[in-house]
C-alpha positions, 0 to 999 in steps of 0.5 A: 576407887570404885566404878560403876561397870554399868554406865555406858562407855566414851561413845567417841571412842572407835570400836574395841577401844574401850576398857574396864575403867581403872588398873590395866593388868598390863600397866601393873605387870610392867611394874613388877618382876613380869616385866622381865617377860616379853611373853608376859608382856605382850600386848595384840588387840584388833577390833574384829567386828561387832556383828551377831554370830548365828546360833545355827553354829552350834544348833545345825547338825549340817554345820556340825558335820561339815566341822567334823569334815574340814576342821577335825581331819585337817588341825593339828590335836594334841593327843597325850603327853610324852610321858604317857608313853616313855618306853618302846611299846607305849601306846596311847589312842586319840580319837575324835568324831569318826578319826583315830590315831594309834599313838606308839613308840617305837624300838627307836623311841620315835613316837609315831602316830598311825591311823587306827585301822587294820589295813586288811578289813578295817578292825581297830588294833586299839580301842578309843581312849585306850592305852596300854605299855610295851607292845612288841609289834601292832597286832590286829586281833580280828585275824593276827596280821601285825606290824612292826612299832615303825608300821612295817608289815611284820606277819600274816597269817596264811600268806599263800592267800594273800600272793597280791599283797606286797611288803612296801604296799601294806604298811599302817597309814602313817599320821603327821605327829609331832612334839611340843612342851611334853605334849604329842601332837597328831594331824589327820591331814597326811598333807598337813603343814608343820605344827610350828605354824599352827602353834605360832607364838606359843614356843616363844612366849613358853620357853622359860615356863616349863611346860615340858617339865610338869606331869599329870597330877590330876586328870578328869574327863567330863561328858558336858551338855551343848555344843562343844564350842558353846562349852569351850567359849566359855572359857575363852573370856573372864566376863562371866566371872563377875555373874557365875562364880560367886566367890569369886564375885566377892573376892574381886569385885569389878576387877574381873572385868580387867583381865587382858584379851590378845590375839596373837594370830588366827590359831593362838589367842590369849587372856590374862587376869588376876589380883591386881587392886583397884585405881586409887587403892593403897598398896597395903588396901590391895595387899589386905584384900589379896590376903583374903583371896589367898588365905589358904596360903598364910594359915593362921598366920598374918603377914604386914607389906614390908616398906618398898613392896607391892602387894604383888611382889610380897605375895608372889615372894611368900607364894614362891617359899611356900609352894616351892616347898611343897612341890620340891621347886625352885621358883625363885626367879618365877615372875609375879605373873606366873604365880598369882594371875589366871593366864590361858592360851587357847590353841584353835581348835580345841586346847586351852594352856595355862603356865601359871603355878596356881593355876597349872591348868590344861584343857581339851574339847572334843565333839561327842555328837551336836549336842554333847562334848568331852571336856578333859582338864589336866593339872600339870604340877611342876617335877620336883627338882630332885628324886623322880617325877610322879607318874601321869595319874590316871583318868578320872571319868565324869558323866554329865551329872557327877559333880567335880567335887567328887574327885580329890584334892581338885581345888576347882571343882566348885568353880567348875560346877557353876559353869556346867549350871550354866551349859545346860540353861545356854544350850536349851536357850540357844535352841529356844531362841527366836534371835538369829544368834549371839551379841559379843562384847568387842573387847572382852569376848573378841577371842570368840569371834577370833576362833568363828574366824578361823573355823570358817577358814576350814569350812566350805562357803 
């Protein structure tokens, strides 16, 4: 059955209530192998309110430095991935607006973070964005004093000058650093609180979804034009899919309004939305119709729903063969979900995290200024149950005007250039602005307005 998306709603309805009219994407995982999946099948809405959010968010530098105060020095920031630093010596620099941690570990194997400064006159032992492998101590290299990878005073050059300078009182500032699912967190809050609470659900709901045995099989890092939340929001709802990306338009139709919005707390929020069929369609309407979303994998072969399936569960059932072969997994016991649907969890301020197979995706935003971000995407492809995990693959940096179609096997780079269009003409227009902000949909975009909540929690009043 098709529905017009553009009548208005059941205005008897309290705010927030209101749906895409037909298939709820939680009502068709219920019916599947994702069923199985507490995480999976969690549901947490909570109306937020409707009023405007002020484009002076974004466009005000003194709101902007007051972020770069309260909120970048006080939350925990996922800075690299373990295996970027497997062996003793490994270092990894995490930078952010005038923050930098020196990431290393130790002759232990302990990954430690420190602050990115010398404590004799303030040089960088590293460069922003740098990394490198096997240090056998911290050197500075403006005049040679050094520490050890546990930042104990080592060295320093010319002692007899320094009689003031005791051992225990001069060791690197060490930073709260923490692990989760492969990933290396830091926190410039020496008085930070434990990661666990910020990451809240997250360690529940992935437990059997492997994050932690993935690695880096793409990773590109592009400069984007606008304020760095107007850039990240917009990966926060699947509304906009309906207007800006054109094969997918087609491909879904109004389904893209479906997709399910959680708010699991005030750091962890989530989306779920995929192929799911419309109400009033057949199982083999529906199967057809996932057929030419997932052409690319049949080839050229055609494929009939067997009695007693789904289209889901065939689709998922072929998808677990056929790229379970082709990574070297075993995804036999992978839920529908995890293969077929579009399922991101965004962890304040700044990381987005998707557990899905075909959608293995993680991002990143970090401020360069008001109006310019860093945007960094990692595919994170399953490790093959045998033989050795790939390496992380290197940085693939994009300026503002490179197109992500330049950078190989990226499957996304079309999708992700229609957002871009969309940044430039966003940024100029919330800056053109007469009206005093933005309007937010209760439903589809209350991720948003569950993130501005937040932040105003680390901001002064």
């Amino acid at each position: 059955m098709e529905y017009d998306i553009t009548q208005p709603g059941d205005l008897s309805l309290s705010p927030g209530e209101a749906r895409n009219p037909g298939r709820r994407h939680r009502d068709v995982l219920t019916t599947e192998s994702s069923a199985n999946d507490p995480g999976l099948t969690a549901e947490s809405y909570e109306f937020l309110g409707d009023e405007d959010v002020p484009y002076s968010r974004y466009t005000s530098q003194a709101f902007y430095d007051q972020e770069i105060e309260h909120l970048w020095s006080r939350t925990w920031q996922w800075a690299c991935r373990q295996e970027h630093i497997p062996e003793a010596g490994d270092y990894s620099v995490y930078d952010v607006g005038p923050y930098s941690a020196l990431v290393i570990r130790g002759e232990d194997l302990k990954i430690r973070a420190f602050v990115n400064s010398c404590p004799h006159r303030g040089m960088q032992f590293a460069d922003a964005g740098s990394s490198g492998t096997g240090k056998q101590f911290i050197r500075c290299p403006f005049h040679g004093m050094s520490w050890d990878l546990q930042g104990g005073l080592r060295e320093i050059p010319c002692r007899w000058d320094f009689p003031h300078v005791k051992d225990e009182d001069f060791g690197l500032m060490e930073l709260p650093c923490d692990t989760w699912a492969g990933f290396v967190f830091v926190n410039f809050d020496v008085n930070a609180a434990p990661l666990a609470d910020q990451l809240d659900c997250l360690p529940e709901h992935f437990k059997n979804w492997g994050l932690e045995n993935r690695y880096v099989a793409i990773h590109t890092s592009k400069v984007l034009p606008g304020n760095w939340k107007m850039c990240m929001e917009a990966f926060l709802e699947a509304y906009h899919v309906l207007a800006t990306h054109r094969g997918n338009r087609k491909q879904g139709g109004a389904g893209w309004a479906n997709a399910q919005y959680d708010i699991f707390g005030k750091y962890v929020t989530r989306f779920i939305h995929g192929p799911t069929g419309q109400e009033g369609q057949s199982e083999d309407e529906i199967f057809a119709q996932m057929g030419s979303m997932f052409g690319d994998m049949f080839g050229n072969e055609t494929e009939d729903l067997r009695p007693g399936m789904t289209a889901r569960e065939q689709l998922s059932e072929t998808l677990r063969a056929k790229e379970g072969a082709a990574l070297g997994v075993d995804l036999s016991s992978t839920p529908a979900s995890i293969m077929l649907d579009s399922i991101e969890y965004h962890l304040f301020p700044n990381a987005c995290f998707f557990p899905g197979i075909r959608i293995p995706l993680v991002y990143r935003f970090r401020p360069l200024g008001l109006d310019r971000c860093l945007h960094e995407i990692l595919i994170m492809k399953p490790a093959p149950d045998a033989g050795e995990t790939p390496p992380p693959a290197p940085v693939v940096h994009l300026d503002m005007e490179t197109s992500y179609t330049t950078v190989d096997g990226f499957f996304l780079g079309e999708v992700l250039d229609e957002d871009t269009e969309n940044f430039h003409r966003q940024w100029a227009g919330m800056n053109a602005a007469f009206k005093a902000g933005q309007t937010l949909g209760n439903y589809q975009e209350v991720r948003i307005r569950r993130f501005h909540k937040t932040l105003l929690e680390y901001l002064p009043a």
